[in-house]
C-alpha positions in Angstrom: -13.6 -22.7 9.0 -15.1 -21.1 11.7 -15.6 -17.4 11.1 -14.0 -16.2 14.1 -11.0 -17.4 13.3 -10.4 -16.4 10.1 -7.0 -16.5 9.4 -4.6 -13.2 8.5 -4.5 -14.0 4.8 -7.9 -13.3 4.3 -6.5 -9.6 4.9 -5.0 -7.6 2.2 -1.9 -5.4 3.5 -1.6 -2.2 2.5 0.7 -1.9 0.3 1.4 0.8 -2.0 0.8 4.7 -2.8 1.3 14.3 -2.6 1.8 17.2 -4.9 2.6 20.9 -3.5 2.6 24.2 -4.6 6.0 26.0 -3.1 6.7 29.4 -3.2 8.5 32.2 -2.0 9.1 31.4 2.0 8.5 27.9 2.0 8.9 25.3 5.0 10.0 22.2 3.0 11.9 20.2 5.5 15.8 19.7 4.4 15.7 16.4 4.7 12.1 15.7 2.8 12.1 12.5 1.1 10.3 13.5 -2.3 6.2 13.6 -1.2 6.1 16.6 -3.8 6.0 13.9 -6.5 2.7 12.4 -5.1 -0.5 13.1 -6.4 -3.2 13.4 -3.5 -5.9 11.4 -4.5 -8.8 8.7 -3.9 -9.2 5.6 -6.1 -11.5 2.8 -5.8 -11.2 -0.5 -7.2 -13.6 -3.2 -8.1 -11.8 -6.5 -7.0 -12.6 -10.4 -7.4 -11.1 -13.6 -6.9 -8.6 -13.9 -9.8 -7.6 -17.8 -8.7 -7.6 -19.8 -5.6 -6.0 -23.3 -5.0 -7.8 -26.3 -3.2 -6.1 -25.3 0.2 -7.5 -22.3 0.5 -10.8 -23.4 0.7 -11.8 -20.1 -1.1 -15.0 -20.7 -3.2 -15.6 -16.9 -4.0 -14.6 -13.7 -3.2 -15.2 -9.9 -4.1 -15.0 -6.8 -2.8 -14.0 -2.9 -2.8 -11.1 -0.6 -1.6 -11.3 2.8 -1.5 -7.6 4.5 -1.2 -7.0 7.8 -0.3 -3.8 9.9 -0.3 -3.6 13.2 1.3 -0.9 15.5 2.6 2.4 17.4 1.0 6.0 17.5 1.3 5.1 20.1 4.2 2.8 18.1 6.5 3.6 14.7 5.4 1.6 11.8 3.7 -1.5 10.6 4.8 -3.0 7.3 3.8 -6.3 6.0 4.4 -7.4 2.2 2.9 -10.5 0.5 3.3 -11.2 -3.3 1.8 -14.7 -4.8 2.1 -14.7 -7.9 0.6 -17.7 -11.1 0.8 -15.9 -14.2 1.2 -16.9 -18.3 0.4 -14.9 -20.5 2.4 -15.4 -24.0 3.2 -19.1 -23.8 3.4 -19.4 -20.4 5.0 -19.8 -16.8 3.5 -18.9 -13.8 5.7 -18.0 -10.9 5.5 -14.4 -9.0 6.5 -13.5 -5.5 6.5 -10.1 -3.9 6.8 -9.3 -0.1 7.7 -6.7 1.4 7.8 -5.0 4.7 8.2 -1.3 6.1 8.5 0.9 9.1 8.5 4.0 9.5 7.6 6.7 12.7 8.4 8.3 15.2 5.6 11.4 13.5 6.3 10.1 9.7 6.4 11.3 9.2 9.4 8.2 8.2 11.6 5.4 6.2 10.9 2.3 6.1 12.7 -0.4 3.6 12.4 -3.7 2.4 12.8 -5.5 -0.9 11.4 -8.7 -2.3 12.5 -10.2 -5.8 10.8 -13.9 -6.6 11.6 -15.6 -10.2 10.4 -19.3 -9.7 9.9 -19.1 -6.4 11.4 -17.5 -7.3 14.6 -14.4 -6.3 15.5 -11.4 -9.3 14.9 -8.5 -7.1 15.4 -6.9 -3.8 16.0 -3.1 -3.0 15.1 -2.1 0.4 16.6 1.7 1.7 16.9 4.2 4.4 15.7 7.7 3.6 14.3 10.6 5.7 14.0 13.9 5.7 12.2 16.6 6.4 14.2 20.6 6.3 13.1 20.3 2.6 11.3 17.4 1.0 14.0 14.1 1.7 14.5 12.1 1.5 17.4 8.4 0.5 17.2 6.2 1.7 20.2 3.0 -0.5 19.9 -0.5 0.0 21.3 -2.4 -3.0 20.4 -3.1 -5.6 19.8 -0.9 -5.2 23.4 1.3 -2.8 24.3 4.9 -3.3 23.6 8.4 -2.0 21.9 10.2 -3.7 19.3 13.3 -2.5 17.8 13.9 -3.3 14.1 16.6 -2.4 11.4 15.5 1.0 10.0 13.6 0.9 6.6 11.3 2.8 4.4 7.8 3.3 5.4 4.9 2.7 2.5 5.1 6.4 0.7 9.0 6.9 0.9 8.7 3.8 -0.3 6.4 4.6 -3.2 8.5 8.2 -3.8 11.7 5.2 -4.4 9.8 3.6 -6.5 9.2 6.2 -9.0 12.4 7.9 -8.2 13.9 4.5 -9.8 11.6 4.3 -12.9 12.4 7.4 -14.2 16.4 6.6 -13.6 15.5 3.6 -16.1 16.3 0.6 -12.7 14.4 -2.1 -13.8 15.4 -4.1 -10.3 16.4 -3.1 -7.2 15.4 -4.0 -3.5 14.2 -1.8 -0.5 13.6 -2.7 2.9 10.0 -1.9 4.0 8.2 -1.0 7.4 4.1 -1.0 6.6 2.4 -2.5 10.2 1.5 -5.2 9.0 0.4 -8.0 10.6 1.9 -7.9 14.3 4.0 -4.6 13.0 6.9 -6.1 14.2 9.2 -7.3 11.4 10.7 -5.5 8.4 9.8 -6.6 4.8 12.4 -7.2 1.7 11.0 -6.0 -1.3 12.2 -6.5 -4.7 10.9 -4.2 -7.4 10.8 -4.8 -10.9 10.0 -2.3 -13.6 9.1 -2.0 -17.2 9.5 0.6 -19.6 6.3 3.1 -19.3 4.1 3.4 -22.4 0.5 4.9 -22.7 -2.8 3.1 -22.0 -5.7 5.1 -23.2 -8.4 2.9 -23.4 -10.0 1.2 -20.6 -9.0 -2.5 -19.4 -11.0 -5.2 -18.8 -13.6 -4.1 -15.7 -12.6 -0.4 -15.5 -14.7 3.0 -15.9 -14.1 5.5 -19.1 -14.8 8.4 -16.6 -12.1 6.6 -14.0 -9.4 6.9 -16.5 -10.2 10.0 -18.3 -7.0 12.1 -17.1 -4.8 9.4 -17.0 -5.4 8.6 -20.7 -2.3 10.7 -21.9 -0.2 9.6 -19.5 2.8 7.1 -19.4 2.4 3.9 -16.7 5.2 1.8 -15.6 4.7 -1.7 -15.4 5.4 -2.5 -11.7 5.9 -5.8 -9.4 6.5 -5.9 -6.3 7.3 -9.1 -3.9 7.3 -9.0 -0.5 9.6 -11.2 1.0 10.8 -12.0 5.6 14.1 -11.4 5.9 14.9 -14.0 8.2 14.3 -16.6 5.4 16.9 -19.8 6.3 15.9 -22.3 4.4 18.1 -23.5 1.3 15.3 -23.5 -1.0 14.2 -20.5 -3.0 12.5 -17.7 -0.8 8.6 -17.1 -2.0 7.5 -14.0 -1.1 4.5 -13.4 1.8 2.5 -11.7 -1.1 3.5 -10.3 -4.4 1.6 -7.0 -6.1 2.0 -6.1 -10.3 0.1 -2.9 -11.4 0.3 0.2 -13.7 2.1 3.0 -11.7 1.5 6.8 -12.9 4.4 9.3 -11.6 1.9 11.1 -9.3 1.3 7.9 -7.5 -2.3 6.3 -9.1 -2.1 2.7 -9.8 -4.1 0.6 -12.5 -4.7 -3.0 -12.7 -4.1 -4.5 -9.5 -3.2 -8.3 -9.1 -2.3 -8.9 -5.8 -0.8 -12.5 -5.4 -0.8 -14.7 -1.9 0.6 -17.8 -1.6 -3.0 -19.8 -1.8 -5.0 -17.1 -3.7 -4.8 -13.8 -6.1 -7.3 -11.3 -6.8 -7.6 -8.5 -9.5 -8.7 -5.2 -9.0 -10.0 -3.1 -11.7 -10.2 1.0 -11.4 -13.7 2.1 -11.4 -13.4 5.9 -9.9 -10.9 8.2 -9.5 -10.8 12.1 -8.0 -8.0 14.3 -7.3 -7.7 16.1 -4.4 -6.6 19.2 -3.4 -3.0 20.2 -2.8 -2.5 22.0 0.5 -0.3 25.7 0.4 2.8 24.7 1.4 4.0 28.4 3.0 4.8 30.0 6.4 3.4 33.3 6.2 5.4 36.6 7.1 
């Protein structure tokens, strides 16, 4: 495999993941979507190669991603993600590096966009749009990798889609599906997702590859069990649909996640919690 054509699933989509202080003469939209139950914050995980099959030609693999979530029911959600990883592939180790960073509106209704992918420090690809609900469609107005529209069924976007999530767990759903718009890939198809949730309990010790200081204030704290598939839409065949990717973690109300398996169709890796700081809520308030 030559390492400038490393294929997309060497990439890990961003997948999943702001709390405000309102008072007197706030300007919460009317139609917010729930941000307030977000915790801004920024976690970083450990990750390695959990499994890999023959096809894959994976030997090895490991890595970091920092995730950061900033913003308020006010200003919206920002989300910035970062995966460095060191891959062994068929003979060749390189290495790949993912960023990206979104915002999304109070109300959830637009979506903007920006993901760059560089393989031994070069740059391999750049994904650039905005996407915006609009009565039942939504229109996608991209930027690169070439500049085009598409126009897609409207669907969540990755923190209304987190806000559902939670929303869901603590109405004790245990299954339900959501449609989801992240901008991945080409950013031009929505996602099916099926959710499934177990009943929250306490975890106050540290698992396997996490820091005692990384889970200190989340020690008294009740975690869902969460997974989430991924699955096209536009699946026709007659056999069972298998999802693009599939996530399971520990999911806190205020949006932190714990044990990460992420699950591909030729590889899974594992991603332990090794630091974790809150961040500051903004002031939510139009002055007089």
């Amino acid at each position: 495999m030559k390492k400038s054509n490393m294929p997309q699933r060497y990439t890990v989509s961003t997948a999943s993941i702001a709390a405000v202080l309102a008072t007197t003469l706030n300007a919460v939209p009317a139609h917010a979507v729930g941000f307030e139950i977000l915790k801004p914050h920024r976690a970083i995980y450990e990750i390695e190669l959990e499994k890999a099959s023959d096809r894959s030609g994976i030997n090895s693999m490991s890595g970091r991603i920092v995730y950061e979530m900033k913003g308020d029911e006010c200003d919206g959600i920002s989300v910035n993600y970062r995966f460095v990883s060191r891959i062994n592939a068929n003979g060749d180790i390189f290495t790949t590096d993912q960023q990206t960073a979104s915002h999304e509106t109070p109300d959830g209704n637009e979506y903007s966009f920006l993901t760059k992918s560089f393989v031994d420090d070069r740059l391999d690809r750049t994904v650039k749009g905005i996407a915006v609900n609009r009565r039942g469609t939504m229109e996608v107005s991209l930027a690169a990798p070439e500049e085009r529209e598409v126009e897609l069924e409207a669907a969540n976007f990755i923190s209304s889609h987190l806000v559902k999530v939670i929303e869901g767990a603590r109405e004790g759903r245990h299954f339900f599906s959501l449609d989801v718009f992240d901008g991945g890939d080409d950013a031009d198809e929505v996602l099916k997702t099926t959710n499934i949730v177990g009943e929250a309990k306490t975890y106050d010790e540290p698992l396997p590859g996490e820091k005692v200081k990384a889970i200190e204030e989340l020690a008294d704290d009740p975690a869902w069990p969460v997974t989430i598939g991924y699955f096209k839409k536009n699946h026709t065949d007659s056999t069972e649909p298998v999802p693009v990717y599939e996530v399971s973690f520990l999911l806190y109300e205020g949006g932190i996640s714990r044990k990460l398996v992420m699950r591909y169709p030729d590889y899974s890796l594992r991603g332990s919690l090794v630091a974790l700081e809150f961040l500051d809520d903004s002031d939510c308030r139009i002055e007089n």
